[in-house]
N, C-alpha and C positions, 0 to 999 in steps of 0.2 A: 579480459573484458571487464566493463565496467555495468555492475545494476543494481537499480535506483528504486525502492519500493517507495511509495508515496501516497499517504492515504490521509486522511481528514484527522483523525482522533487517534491520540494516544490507545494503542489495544487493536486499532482496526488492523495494520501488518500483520500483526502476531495470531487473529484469527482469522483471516481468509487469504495470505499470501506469504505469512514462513516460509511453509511448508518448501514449496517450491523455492525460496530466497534462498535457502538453508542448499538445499538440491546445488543451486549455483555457486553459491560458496563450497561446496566439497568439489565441483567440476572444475574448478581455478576462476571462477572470477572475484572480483575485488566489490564486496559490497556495501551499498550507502540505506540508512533507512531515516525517512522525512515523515513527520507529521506537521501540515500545513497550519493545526490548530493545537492552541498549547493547554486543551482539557480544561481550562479556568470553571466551566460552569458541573464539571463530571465529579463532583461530591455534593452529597447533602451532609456535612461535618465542617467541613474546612471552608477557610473563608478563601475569597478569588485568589490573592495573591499567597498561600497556601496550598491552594488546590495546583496553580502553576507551578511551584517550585517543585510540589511530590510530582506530580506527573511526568515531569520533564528529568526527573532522576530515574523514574521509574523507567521511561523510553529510554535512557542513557544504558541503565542495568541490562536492558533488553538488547540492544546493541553491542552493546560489549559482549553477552554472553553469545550470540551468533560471532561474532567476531567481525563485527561490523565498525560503520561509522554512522552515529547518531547526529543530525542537523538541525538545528533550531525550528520551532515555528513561526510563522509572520502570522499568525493571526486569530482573534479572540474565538471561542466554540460560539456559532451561531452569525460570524461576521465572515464566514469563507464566500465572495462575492465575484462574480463573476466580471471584472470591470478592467478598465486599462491602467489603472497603479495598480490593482494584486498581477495581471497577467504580465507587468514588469517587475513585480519582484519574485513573481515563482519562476519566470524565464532568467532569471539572475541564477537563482541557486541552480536550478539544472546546467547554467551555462559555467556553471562553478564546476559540478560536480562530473559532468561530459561522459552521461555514461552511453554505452551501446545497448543499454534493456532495460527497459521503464515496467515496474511492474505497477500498475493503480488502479482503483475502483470501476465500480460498474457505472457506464452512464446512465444505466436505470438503475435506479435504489430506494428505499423507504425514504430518506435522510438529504435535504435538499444539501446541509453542505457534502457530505459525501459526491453528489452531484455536481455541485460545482469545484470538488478539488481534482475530480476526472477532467473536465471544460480547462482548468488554470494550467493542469500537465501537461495534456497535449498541447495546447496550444503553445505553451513556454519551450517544448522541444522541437512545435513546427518553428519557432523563430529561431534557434540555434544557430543556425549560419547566416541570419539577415542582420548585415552590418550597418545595415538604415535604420535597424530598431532599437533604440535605446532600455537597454536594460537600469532595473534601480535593487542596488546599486549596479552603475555598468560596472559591465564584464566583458572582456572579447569572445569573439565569435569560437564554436568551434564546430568544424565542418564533415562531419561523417555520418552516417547511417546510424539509426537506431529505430528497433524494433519495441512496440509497445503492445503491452499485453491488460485485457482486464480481465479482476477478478470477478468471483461469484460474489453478488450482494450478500451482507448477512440474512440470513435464513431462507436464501438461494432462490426468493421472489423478488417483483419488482413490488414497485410502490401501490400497483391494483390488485396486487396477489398473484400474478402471474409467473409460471417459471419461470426462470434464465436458464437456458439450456446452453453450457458452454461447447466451442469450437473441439476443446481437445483438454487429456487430463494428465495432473503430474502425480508420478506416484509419489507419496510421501510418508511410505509406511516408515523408511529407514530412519528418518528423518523425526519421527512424531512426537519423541520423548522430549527431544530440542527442544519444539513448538510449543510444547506442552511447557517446558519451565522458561521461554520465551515471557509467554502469555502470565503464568504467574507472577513476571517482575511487578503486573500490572495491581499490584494490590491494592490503589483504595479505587480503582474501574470495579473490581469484583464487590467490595462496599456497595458502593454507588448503583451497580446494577440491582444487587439483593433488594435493595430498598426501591429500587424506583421500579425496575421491571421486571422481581420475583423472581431472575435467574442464580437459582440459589447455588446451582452445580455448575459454575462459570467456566471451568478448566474443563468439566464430561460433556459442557456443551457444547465446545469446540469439537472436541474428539467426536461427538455424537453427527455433528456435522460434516466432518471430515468422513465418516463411514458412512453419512448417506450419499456422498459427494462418491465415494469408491464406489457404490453399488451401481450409481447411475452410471459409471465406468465402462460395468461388468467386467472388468479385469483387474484393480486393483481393490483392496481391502480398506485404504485409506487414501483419501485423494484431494485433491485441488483441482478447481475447475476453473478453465480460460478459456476467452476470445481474443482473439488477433486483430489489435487495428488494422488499419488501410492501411498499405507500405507508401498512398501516393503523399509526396511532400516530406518521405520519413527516409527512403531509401529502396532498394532496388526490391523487385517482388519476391525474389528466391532468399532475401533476408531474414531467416530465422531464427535467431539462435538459439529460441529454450531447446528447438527442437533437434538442431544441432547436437548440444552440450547434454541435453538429457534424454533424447533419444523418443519423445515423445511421440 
C-alpha cells in the first residue's frame, strides 16, 4: 500500500503524524511525505529565497531518514488557498502519487493555511477517478479506494480552545526515537520557533505532546491521535487500513 502524509509547513508531518507514517512504513507500505507550503516566511534570519532552499532540504533530510519520498511544494506560507487552480494542482500530485492512505491535518486548527491544506487534500482525492476534471499539471485518473485520516492539531485544540478528541490512537512508543530525529532535520523551524513563540525545547515538546496524546489513550505511553474521514466518495465503509495494518 501506498501513504501519503500531507500537511501545510515543513515540521508539521514530523510533529503530529510520523509517528503513525513511521508505524506504516515498518507494516510494508510504501511512503510519500508532502508539504503543500515551502516555509519561505518560517525564519527571522534568512531571506525568502534562503528560507526556501533550507527548508526544502531540511524536509528532503526528513524523508530520506523515514525512508520516504519527499515532494515538492506549490505554494508560498500564508498563500495555501482554497480555490480551483490550487485544488487542480494538489489533485495533480495526489493523482501522481495514488496512494491508498492519506494521512493530513485537522479541519479545525489554530492556523487557517493548515485549514485549508486539509480542504485542497481531500478534495484532490475526491477527484481521483473523475476523468472530467482536469488536473494541472494533468495527470490520469486513478481509480481505487482510499481511506483518509486526520490528525490532532498542534496543541490538540482547535482554534477557540477547544479539545479535538480523536476517533482512535496509534501507539508510537516503538517508533518515537525515529520521530524524534525526523523532527530534528527541522533545524532553522526550531530557530524560528525559539524566537517567535518561545518554544525553546522544540524536540521535548513533541515528545511532551505525544505523552499527553498516550494518556488520553489510557493505554499507550506515547501516541497519536486520529479521526476517520467519511468513506462516502473515498471508498467502501469497512475500508480501513491504519487499522488494518496496525491493529488499532
Amino acid at each position: 500500500m501506498i501513504a501519503l502524509a500531507a500537511a501545510a509547513h515543513p515540521d508539521d508531518i514530523e510533529f503530529m503524524m510520523a509517528g503513525t507514517l513511521l508505524r506504516l512504513k515498518d507494516a510494508g507500505c510504501e511512503i510519500h511525505l508532502w508539504n503543500l507550503a515551502n516555509g519561505c516566511c518560517g525564519s527571522a534570519t534568512l531571506s525568502r529565497e534562503e528560507a526556501i532552499s533550507v527548508r526544502w532540504q531540511e524536509a528532503q533530510d526528513s524523508a530520506k531518514l523515514a525512508g520516504g519520498t519527499a515532494h515538492p511544494p506549490l505554494f508560498d506560507d500564508l498563500a495555501i488557498f482554497y480555490d480551483a487552480s490550487s485544488i487542480a494542482h494538489a489533485a495533480a500530485m495526489i493523482r501522481k502519487i495514488q496512494p491508498d492512505i492519506i494521512l493530513t491535518q485537522s479541519p479545525q486548527d489554530y492556523m487557517e493555511d493548515h485549514q485549508n491544506t486539509t480542504r485542497l487534500v481531500v478534495t484532490g482525492a475526491f477527484t481521483r477517478a473523475m476523468k472530467n476534471f482536469v488536473t494541472s499539471p494533468d495527470v490520469v485518473i486513478y481509480d481505487k479506494p482510499v481511506a483518509l485520516y486526520h490528525a490532532l492539531p498542534h496543541g490538540l485544540n482547535d482554534a477557540l480552545r477547544q479539545p479535538v478528541t480523536p476517533h482512535f490512537f496509534a501507539d508510537i512508543g516503538p517508533v518515537l526515537a525515529r520521530k524524534r530525529a525526523m523532527l530534528a532535520c527541522h533545524a532553522s523551524q526550531k530557530e524560528w520557533l525559539d524566537v517567535t513563540q518561545g518554544m525553546d525545547a522544540y524536540l521535548d515538546e513533541m515528545e511532551r505532546m505525544s505523552r499527553e496524546v498516550g494518556l488520553m489513550s489510557q493505554t499507550y505511553e506515547f501516541a497519536e491521535g486520529w479521526r476517520r474521514h467519511s468513506h462516502l466518495g473515498f471508498g467502501p465503509e469497512d475500508f480501513d487500513p491504519i487499522a488494518d495494518l496496525l491493529k488499532t
